[in-house]
VMD Tcl script that builds the backbone (N, CA, C; Angstrom):
set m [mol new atoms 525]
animate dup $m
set s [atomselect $m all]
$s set {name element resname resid chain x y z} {
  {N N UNK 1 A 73.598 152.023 93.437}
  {CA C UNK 1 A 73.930 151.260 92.248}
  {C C UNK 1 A 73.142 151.837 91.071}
  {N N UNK 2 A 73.911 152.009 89.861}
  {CA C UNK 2 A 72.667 152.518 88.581}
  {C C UNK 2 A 72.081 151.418 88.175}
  {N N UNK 3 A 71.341 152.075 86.935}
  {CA C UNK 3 A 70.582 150.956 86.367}
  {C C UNK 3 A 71.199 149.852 85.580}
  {N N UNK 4 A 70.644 148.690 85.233}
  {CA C UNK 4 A 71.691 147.902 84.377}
  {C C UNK 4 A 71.276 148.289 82.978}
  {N N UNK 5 A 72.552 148.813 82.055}
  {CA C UNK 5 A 72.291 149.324 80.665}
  {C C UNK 5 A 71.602 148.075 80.208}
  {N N UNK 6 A 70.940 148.033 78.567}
  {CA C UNK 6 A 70.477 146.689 77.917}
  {C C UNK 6 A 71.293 146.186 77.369}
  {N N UNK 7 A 71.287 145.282 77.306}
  {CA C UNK 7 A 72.215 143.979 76.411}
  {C C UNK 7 A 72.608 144.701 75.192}
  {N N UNK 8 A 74.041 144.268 74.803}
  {CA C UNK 8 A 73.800 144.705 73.469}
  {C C UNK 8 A 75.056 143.219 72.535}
  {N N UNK 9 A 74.637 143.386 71.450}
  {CA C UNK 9 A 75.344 142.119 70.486}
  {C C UNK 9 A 76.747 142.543 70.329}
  {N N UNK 10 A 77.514 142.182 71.312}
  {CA C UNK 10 A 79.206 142.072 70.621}
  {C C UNK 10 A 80.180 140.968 70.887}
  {N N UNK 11 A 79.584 139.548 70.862}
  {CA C UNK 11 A 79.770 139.025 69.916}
  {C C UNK 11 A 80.765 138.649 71.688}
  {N N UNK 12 A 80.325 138.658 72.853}
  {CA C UNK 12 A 80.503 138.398 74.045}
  {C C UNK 12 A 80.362 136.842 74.198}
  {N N UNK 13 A 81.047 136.124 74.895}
  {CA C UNK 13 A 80.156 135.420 75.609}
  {C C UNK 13 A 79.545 135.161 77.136}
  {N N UNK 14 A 78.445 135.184 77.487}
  {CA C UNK 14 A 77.583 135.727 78.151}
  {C C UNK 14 A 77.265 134.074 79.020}
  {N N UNK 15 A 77.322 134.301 80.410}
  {CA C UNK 15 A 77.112 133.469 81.162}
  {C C UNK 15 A 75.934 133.546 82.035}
  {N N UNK 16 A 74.552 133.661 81.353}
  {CA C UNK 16 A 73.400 134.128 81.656}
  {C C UNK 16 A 72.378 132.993 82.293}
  {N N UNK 17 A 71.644 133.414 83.870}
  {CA C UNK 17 A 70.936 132.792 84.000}
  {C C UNK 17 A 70.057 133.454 84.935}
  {N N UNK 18 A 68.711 132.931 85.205}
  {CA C UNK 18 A 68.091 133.504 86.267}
  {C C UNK 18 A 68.548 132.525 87.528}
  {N N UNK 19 A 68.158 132.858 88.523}
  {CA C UNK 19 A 68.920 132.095 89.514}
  {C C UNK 19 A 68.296 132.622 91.282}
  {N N UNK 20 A 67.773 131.781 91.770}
  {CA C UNK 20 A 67.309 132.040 93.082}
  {C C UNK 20 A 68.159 132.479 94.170}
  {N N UNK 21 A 67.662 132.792 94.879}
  {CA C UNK 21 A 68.295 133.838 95.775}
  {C C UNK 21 A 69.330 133.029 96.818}
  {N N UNK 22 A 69.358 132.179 96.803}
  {CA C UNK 22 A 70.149 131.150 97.397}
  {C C UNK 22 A 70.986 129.991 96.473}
  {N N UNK 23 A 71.172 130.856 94.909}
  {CA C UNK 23 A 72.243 130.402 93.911}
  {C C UNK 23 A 72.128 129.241 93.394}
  {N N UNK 24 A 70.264 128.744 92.787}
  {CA C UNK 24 A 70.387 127.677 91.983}
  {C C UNK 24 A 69.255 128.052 90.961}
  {N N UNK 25 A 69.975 127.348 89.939}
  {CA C UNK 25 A 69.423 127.792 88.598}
  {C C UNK 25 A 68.179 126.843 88.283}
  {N N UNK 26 A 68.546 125.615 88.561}
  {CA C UNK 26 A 67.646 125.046 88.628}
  {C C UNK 26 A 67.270 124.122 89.919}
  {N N UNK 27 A 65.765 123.137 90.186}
  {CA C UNK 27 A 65.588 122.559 91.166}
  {C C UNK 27 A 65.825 121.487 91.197}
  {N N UNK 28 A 65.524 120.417 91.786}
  {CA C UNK 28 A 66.113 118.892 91.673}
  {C C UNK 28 A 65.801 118.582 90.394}
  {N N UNK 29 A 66.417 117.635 89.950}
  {CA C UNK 29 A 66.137 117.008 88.550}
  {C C UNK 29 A 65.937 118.006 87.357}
  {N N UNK 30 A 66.736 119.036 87.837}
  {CA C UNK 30 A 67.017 120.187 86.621}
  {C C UNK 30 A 65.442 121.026 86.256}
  {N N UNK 31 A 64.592 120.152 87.251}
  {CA C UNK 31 A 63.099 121.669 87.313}
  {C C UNK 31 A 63.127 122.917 87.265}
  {N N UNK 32 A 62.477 123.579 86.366}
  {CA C UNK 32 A 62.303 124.746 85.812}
  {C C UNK 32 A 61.516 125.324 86.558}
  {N N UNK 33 A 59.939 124.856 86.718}
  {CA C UNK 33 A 59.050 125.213 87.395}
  {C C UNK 33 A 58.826 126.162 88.286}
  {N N UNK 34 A 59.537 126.519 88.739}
  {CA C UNK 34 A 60.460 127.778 89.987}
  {C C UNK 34 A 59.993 129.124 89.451}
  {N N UNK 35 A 60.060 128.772 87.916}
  {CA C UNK 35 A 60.373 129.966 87.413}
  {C C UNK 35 A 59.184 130.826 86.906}
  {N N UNK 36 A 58.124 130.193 87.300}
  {CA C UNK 36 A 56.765 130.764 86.503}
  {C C UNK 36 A 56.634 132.051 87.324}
  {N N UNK 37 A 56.109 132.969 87.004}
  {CA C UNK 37 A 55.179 134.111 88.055}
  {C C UNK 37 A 56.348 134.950 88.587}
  {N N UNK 38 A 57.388 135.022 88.182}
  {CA C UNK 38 A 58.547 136.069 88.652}
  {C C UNK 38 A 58.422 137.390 87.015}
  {N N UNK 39 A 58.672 138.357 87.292}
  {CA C UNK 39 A 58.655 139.163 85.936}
  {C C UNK 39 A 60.006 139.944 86.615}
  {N N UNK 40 A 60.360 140.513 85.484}
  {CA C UNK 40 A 61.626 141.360 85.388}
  {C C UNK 40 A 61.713 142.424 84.434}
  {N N UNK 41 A 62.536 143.195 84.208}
  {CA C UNK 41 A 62.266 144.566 83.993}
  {C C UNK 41 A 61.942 144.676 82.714}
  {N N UNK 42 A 61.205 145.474 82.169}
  {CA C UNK 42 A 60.310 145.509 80.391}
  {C C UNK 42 A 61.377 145.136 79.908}
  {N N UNK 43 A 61.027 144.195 78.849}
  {CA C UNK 43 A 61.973 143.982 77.234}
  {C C UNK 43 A 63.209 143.271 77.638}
  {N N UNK 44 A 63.174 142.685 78.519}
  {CA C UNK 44 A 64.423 142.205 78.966}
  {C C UNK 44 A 64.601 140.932 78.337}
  {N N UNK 45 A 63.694 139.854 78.412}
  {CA C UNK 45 A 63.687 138.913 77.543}
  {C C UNK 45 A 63.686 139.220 75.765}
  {N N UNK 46 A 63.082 140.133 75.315}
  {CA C UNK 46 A 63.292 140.420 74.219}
  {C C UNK 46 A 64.834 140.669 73.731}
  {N N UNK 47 A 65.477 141.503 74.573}
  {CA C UNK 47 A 66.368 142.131 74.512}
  {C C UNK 47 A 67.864 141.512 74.392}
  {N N UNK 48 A 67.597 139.765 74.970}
  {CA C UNK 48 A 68.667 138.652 75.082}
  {C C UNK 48 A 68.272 138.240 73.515}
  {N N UNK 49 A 66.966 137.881 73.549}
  {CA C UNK 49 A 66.388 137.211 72.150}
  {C C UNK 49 A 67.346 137.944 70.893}
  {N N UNK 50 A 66.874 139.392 71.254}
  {CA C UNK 50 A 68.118 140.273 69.342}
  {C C UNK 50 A 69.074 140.359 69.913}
  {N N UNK 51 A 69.875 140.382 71.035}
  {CA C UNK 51 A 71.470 140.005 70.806}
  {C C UNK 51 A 72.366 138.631 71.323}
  {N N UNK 52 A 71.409 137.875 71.077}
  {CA C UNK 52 A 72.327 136.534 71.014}
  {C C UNK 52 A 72.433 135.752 69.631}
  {N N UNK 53 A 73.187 135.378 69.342}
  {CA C UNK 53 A 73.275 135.031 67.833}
  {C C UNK 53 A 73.926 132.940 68.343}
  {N N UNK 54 A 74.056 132.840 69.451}
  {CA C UNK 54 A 74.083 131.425 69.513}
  {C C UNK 54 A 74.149 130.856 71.217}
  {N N UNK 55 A 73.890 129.250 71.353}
  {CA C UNK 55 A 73.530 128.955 72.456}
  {C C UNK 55 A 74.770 127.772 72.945}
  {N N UNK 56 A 75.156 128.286 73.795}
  {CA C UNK 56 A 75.877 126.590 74.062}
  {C C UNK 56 A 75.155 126.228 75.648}
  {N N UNK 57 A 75.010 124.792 75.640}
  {CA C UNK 57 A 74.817 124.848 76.763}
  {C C UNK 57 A 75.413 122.898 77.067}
  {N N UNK 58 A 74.277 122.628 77.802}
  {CA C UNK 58 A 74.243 120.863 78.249}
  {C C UNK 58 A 73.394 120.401 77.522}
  {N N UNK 59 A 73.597 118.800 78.207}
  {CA C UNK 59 A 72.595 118.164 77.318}
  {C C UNK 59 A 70.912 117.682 78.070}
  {N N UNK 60 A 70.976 118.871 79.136}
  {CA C UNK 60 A 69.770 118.600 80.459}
  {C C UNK 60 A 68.886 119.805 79.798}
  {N N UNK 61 A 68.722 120.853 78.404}
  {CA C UNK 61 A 67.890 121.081 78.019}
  {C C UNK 61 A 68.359 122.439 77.766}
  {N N UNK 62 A 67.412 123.283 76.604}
  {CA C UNK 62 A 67.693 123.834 75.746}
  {C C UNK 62 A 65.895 124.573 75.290}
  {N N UNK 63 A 66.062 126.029 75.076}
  {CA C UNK 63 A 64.820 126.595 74.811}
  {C C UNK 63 A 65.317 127.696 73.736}
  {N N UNK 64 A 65.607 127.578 73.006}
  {CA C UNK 64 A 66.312 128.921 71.822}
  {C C UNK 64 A 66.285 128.275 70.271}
  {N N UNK 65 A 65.604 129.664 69.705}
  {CA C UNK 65 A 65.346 129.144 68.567}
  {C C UNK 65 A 66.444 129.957 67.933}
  {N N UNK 66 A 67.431 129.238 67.047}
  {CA C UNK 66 A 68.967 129.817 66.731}
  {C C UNK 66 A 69.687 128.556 67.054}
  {N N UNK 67 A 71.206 128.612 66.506}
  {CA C UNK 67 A 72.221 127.897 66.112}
  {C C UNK 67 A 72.329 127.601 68.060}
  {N N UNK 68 A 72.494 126.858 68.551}
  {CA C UNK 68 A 72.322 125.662 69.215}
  {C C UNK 68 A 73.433 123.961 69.163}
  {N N UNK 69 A 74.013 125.133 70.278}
  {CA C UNK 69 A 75.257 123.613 70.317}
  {C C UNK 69 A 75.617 123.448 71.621}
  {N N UNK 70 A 75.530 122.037 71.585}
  {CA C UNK 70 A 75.398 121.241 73.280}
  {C C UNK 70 A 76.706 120.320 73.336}
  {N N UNK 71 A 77.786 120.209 74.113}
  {CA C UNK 71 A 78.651 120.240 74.852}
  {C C UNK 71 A 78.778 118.725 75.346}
  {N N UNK 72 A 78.540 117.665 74.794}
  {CA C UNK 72 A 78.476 116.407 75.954}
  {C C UNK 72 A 79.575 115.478 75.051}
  {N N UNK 73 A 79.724 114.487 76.500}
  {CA C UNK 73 A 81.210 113.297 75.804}
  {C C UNK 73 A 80.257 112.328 75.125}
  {N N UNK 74 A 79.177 112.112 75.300}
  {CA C UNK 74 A 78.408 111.222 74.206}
  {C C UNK 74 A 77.569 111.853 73.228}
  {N N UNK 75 A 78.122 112.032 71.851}
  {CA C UNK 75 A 76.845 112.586 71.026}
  {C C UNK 75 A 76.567 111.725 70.473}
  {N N UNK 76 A 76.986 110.452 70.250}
  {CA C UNK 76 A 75.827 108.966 69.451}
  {C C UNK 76 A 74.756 108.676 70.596}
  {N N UNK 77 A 74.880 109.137 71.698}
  {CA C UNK 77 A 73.674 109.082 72.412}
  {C C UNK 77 A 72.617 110.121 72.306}
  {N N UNK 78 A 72.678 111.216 71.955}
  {CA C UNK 78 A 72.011 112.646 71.070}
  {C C UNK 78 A 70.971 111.868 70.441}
  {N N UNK 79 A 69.744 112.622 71.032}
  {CA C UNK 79 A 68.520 112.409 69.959}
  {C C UNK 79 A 68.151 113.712 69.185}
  {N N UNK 80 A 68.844 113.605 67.684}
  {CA C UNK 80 A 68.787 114.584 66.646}
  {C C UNK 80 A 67.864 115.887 66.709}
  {N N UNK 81 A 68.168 116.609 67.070}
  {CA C UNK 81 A 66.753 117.922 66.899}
  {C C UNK 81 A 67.202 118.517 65.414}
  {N N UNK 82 A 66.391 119.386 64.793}
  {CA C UNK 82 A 66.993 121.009 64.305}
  {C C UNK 82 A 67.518 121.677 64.948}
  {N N UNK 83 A 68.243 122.025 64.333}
  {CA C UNK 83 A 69.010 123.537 64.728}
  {C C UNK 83 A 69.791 123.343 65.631}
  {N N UNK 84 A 70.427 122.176 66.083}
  {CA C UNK 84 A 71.335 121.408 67.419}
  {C C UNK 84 A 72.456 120.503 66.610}
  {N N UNK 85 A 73.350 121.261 67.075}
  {CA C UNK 85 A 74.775 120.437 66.849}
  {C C UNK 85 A 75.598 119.846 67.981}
  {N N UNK 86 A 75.850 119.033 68.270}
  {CA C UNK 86 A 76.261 117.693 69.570}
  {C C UNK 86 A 77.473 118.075 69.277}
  {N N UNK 87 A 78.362 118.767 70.407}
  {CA C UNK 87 A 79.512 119.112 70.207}
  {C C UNK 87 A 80.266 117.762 71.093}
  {N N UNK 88 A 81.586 117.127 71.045}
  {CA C UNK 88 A 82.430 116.614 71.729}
  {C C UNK 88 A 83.749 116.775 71.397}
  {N N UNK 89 A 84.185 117.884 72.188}
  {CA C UNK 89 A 85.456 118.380 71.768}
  {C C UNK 89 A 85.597 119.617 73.352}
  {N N UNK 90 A 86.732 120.484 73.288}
  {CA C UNK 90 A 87.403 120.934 74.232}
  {C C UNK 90 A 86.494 122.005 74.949}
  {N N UNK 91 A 85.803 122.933 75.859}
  {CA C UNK 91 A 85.181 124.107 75.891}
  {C C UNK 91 A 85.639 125.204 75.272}
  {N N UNK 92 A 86.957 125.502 75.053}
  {CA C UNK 92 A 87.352 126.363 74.371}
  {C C UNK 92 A 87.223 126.236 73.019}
  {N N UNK 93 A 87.182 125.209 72.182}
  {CA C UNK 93 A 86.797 124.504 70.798}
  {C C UNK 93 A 85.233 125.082 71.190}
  {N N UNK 94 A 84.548 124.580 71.766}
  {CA C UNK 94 A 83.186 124.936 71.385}
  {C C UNK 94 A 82.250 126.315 71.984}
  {N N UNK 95 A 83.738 127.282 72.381}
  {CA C UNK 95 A 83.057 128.511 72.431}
  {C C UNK 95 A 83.713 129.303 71.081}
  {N N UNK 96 A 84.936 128.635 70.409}
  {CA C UNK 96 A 85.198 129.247 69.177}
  {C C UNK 96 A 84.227 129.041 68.227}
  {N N UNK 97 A 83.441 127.643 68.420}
  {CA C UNK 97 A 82.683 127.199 66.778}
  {C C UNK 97 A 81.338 128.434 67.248}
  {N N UNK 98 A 80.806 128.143 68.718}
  {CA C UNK 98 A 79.628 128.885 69.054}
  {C C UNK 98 A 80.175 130.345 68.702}
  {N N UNK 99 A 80.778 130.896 68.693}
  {CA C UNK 99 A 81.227 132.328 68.535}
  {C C UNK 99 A 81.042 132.825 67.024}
  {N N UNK 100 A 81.484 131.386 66.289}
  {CA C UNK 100 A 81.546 131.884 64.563}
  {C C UNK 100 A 80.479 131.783 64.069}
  {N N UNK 101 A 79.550 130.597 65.229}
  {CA C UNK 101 A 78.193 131.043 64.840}
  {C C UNK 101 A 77.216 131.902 65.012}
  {N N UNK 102 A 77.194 132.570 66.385}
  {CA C UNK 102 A 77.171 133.408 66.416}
  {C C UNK 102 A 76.859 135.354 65.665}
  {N N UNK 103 A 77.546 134.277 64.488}
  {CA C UNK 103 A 78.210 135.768 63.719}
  {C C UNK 103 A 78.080 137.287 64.397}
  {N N UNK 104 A 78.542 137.329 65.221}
  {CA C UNK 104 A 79.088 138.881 65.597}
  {C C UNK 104 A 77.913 139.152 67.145}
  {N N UNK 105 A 76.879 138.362 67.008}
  {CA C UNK 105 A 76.041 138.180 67.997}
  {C C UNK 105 A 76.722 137.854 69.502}
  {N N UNK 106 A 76.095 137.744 70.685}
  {CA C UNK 106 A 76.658 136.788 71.504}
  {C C UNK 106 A 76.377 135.537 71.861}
  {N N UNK 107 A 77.070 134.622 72.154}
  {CA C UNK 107 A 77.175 133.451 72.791}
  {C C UNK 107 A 76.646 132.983 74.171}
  {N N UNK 108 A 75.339 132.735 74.630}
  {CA C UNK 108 A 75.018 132.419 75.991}
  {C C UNK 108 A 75.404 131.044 76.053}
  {N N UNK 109 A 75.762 131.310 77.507}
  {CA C UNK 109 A 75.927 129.965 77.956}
  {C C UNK 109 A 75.043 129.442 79.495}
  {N N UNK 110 A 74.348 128.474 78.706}
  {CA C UNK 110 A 73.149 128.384 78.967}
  {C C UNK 110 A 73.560 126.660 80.478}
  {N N UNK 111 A 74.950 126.471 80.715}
  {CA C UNK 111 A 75.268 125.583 81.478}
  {C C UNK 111 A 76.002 125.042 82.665}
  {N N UNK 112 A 76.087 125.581 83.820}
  {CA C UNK 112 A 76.760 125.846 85.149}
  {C C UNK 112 A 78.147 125.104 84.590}
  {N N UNK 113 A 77.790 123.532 84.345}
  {CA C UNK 113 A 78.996 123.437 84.625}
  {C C UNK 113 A 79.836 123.618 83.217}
  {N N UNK 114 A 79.513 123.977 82.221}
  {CA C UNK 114 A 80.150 124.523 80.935}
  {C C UNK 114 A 80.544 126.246 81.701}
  {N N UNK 115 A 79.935 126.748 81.992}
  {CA C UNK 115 A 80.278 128.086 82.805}
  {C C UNK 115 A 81.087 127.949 84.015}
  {N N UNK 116 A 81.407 126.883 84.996}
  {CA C UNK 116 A 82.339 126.822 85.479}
  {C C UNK 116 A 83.907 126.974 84.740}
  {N N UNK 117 A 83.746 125.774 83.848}
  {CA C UNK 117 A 84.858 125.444 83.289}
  {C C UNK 117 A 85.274 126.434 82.122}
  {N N UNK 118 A 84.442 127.400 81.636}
  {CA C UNK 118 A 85.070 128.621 81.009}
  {C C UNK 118 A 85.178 129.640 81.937}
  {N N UNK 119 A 84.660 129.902 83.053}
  {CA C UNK 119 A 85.510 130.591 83.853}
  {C C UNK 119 A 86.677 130.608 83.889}
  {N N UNK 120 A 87.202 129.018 84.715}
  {CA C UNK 120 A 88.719 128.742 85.185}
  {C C UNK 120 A 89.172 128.923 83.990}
  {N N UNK 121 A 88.963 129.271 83.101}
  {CA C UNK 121 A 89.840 129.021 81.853}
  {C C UNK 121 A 90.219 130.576 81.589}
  {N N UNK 122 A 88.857 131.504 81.845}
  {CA C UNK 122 A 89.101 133.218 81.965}
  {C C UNK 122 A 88.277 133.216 79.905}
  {N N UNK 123 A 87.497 132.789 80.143}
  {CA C UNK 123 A 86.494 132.337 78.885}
  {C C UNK 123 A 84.794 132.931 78.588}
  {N N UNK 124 A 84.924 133.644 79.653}
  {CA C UNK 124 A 83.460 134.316 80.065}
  {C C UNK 124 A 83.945 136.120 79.985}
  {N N UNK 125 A 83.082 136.542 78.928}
  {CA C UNK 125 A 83.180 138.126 78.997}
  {C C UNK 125 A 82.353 138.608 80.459}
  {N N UNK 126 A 80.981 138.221 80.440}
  {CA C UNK 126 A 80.420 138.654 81.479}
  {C C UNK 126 A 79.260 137.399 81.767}
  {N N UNK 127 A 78.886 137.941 83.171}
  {CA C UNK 127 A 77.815 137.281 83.871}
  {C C UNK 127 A 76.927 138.129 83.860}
  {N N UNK 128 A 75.588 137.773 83.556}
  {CA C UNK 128 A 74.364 138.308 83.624}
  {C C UNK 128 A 73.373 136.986 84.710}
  {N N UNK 129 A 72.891 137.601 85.840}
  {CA C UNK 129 A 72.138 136.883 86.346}
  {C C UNK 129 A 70.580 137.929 86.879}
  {N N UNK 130 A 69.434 137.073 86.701}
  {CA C UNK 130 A 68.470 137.576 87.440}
  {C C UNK 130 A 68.039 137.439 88.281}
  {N N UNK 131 A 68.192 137.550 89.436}
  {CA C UNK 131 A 67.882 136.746 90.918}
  {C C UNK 131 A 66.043 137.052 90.996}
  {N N UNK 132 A 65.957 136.148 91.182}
  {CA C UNK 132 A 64.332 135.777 91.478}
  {C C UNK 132 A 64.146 135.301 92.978}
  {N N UNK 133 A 62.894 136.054 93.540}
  {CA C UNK 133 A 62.587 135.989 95.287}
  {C C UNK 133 A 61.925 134.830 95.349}
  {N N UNK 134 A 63.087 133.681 95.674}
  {CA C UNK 134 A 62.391 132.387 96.128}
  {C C UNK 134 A 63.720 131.871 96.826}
  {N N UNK 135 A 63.763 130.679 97.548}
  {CA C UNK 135 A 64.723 130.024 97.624}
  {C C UNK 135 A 64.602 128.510 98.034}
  {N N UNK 136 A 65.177 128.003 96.839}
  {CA C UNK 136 A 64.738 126.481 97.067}
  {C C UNK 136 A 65.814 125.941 97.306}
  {N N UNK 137 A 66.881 126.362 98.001}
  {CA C UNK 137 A 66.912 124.815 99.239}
  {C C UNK 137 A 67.699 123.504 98.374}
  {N N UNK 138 A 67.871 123.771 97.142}
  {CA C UNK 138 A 68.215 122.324 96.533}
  {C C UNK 138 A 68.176 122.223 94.670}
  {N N UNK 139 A 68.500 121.983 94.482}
  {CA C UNK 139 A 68.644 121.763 92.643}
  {C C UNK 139 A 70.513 121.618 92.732}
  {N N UNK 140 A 69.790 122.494 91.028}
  {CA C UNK 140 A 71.759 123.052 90.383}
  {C C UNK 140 A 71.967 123.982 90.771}
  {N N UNK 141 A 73.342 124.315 90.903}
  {CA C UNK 141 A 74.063 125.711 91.939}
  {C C UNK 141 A 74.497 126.246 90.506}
  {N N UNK 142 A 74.240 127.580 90.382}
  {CA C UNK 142 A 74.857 128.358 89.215}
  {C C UNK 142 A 76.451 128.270 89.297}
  {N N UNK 143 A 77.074 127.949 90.390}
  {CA C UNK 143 A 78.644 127.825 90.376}
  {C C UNK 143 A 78.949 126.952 91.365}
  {N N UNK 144 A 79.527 125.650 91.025}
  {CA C UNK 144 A 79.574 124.585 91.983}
  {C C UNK 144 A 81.580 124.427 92.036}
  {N N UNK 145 A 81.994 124.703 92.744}
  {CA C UNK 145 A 83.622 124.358 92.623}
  {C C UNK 145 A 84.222 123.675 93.867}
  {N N UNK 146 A 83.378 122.956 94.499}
  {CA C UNK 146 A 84.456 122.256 95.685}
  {C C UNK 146 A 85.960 121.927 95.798}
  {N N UNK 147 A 86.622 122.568 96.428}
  {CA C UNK 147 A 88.505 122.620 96.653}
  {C C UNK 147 A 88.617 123.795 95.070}
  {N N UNK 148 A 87.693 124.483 94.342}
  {CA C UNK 148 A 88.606 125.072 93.433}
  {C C UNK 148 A 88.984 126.434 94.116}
  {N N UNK 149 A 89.326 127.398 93.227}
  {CA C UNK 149 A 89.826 128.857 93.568}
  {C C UNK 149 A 88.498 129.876 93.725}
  {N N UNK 150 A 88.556 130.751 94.268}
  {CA C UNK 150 A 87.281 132.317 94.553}
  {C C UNK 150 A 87.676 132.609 93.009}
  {N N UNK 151 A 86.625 132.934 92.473}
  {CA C UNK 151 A 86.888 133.662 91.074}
  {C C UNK 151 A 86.385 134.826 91.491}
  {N N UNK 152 A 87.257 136.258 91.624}
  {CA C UNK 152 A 86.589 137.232 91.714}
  {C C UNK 152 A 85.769 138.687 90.733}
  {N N UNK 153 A 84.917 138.952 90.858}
  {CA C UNK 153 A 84.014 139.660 89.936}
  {C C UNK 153 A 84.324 140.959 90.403}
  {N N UNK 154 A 84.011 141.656 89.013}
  {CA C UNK 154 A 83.617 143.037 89.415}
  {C C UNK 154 A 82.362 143.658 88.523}
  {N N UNK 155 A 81.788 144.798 89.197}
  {CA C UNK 155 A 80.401 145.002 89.073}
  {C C UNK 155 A 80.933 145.757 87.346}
  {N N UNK 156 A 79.752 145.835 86.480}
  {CA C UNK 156 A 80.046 145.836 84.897}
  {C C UNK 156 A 79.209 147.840 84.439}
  {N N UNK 157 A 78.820 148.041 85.847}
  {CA C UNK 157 A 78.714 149.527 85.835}
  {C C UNK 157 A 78.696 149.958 87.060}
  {N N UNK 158 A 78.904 151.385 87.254}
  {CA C UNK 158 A 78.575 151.814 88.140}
  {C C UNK 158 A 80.313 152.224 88.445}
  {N N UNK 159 A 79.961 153.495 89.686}
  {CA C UNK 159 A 81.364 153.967 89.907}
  {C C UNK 159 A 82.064 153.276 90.797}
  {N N UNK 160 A 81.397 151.771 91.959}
  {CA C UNK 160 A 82.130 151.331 92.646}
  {C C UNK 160 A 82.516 149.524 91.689}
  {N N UNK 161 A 83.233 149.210 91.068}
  {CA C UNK 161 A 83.131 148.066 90.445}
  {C C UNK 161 A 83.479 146.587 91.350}
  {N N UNK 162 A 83.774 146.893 92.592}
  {CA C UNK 162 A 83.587 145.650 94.162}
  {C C UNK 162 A 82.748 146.083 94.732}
  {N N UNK 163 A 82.125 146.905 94.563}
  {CA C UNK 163 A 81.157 146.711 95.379}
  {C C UNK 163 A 80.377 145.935 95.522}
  {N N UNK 164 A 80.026 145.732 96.759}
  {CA C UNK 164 A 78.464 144.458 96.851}
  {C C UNK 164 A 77.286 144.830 95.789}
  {N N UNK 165 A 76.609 144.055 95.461}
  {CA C UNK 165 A 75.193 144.533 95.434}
  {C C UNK 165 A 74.343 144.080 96.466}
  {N N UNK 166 A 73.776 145.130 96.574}
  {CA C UNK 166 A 72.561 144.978 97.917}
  {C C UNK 166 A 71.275 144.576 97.226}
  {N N UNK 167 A 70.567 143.323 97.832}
  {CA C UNK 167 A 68.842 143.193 97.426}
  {C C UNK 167 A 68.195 142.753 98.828}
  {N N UNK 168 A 66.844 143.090 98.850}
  {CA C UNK 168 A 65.806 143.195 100.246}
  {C C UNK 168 A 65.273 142.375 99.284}
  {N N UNK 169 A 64.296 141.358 100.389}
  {CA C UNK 169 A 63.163 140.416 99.997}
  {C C UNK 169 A 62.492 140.874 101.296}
  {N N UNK 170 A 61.035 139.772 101.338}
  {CA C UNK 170 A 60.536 139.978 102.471}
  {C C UNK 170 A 59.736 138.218 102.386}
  {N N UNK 171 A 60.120 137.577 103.760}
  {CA C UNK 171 A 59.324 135.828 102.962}
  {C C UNK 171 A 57.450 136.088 103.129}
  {N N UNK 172 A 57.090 135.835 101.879}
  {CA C UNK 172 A 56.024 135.556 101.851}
  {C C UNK 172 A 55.128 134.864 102.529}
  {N N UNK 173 A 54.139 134.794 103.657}
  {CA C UNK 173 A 53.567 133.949 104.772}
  {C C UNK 173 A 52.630 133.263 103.469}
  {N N UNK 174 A 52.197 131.853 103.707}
  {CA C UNK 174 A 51.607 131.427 103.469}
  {C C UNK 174 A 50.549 130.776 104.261}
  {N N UNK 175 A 49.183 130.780 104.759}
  {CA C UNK 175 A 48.621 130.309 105.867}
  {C C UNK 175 A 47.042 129.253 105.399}
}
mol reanalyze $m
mol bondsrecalc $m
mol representation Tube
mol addrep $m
C-alpha cells in the first residue's frame, strides 16, 4: 500500500474520524478519553486544521474553531455558542449551507450518524479514518446500519483500489 498523500482543500466533504480498531469513534456516553497517548503521522492534525473551511456534525459535541453547524430536530433546545449555527432542516440542506461555508475549503463531518445518512444518500466525497491500537468493546460505531445495504469503498490511492488494507497490532500485557 503507498503512503496516504496530505489532505488538501477542495471543497470535499470529508467523513473524518479517528476510530478504534474494533470501529468506534467514541466510548459509552460519547467518551473521548480513548483518545489521549495515540500519535499519528507529523502534521496531520495541522494539515485537517488548513483544509477544512467548515464543521457539521451532532449535537453530542464539537472541538473546531471555524463556521460550525450542528444538525439536530431541536434547536430551541441549543445552548447558544459562537461560531455555531443549529441547523434543522434536510442533510443534504445542511451539507449545501456547510459547503458555502466552507468557502472552497472542506466540510468534515464530524457525526456517525449524519455520515451514515449522507452516505445512503452518495453525499460523502471521501472517508478519512485513523485507526488507533485499542479496542473498546462498546461506545459509538463509526457506521451503525442494522437491515441497511454494504456500502462499498474503494481505496483513494494506490494501484489496487479493493484492496484490503492490512494493519498488525500486538495486545499490550498489562501486569
Amino acid at each position: 500500500m503507498t503512503e496516504i498523500e496530505p489532505q488538501r482543500a477542495e471543497g470535499k466533504v470529508l467523513f473524518h474520524f479517528t476510530m478504534s480498531l474494533d470501529g468506534f469513534v467514541a466510548g459509552p456516553g460519547h467518551a473521548m478519553d480513548w483518545m489521549t497517548g495515540f500519535t499519528g503521522r507529523d502534521g496531520v492534525e495541522q494539515e485537517y486544521i488548513a483544509t477544512t473551511g467548515a464543521v457539521l456534525g451532532g449535537r453530542d459535541g464539537w472541538d473546531w474553531e471555524g463556521p460550525i453547524f450542528i444538525l439536530t430536530h431541536h434547536p430551541e433546545d441549543a445552548a447558544p455558542a459562537e461560531g455555531v449555527t443549529f441547523l434543522n432542516c434536510d442533510v443534504a440542506e445542511a451539507v449545501r449551507i456547510g459547503l458555502e461555508a466552507a468557502d472552497g475549503k472542506n466540510l468534515e463531518v464530524l457525526s456517525p450518524s449524519i455520515g451514515r445518512q449522507l452516505l445512503e444518500r452518495g453525499l460523502i466525497d471521501e472517508i478519512d479514518l485513523h485507526i488507533a491500537p485499542i479496542l473498546l468493546g462498546d461506545g459509538i460505531r463509526l457506521f451503525d446500519s442494522p437491515g441497511g445495504r454494504p456500502i462499498r469503498l474503494r481505496h483513494a490511492q494506490g494501484s489496487h483500489p479493493v484492496a484490503e488494507v492490512d494493519v498488525r497490532f500486538h495486545p499490550v500485557t498489562t501486569k
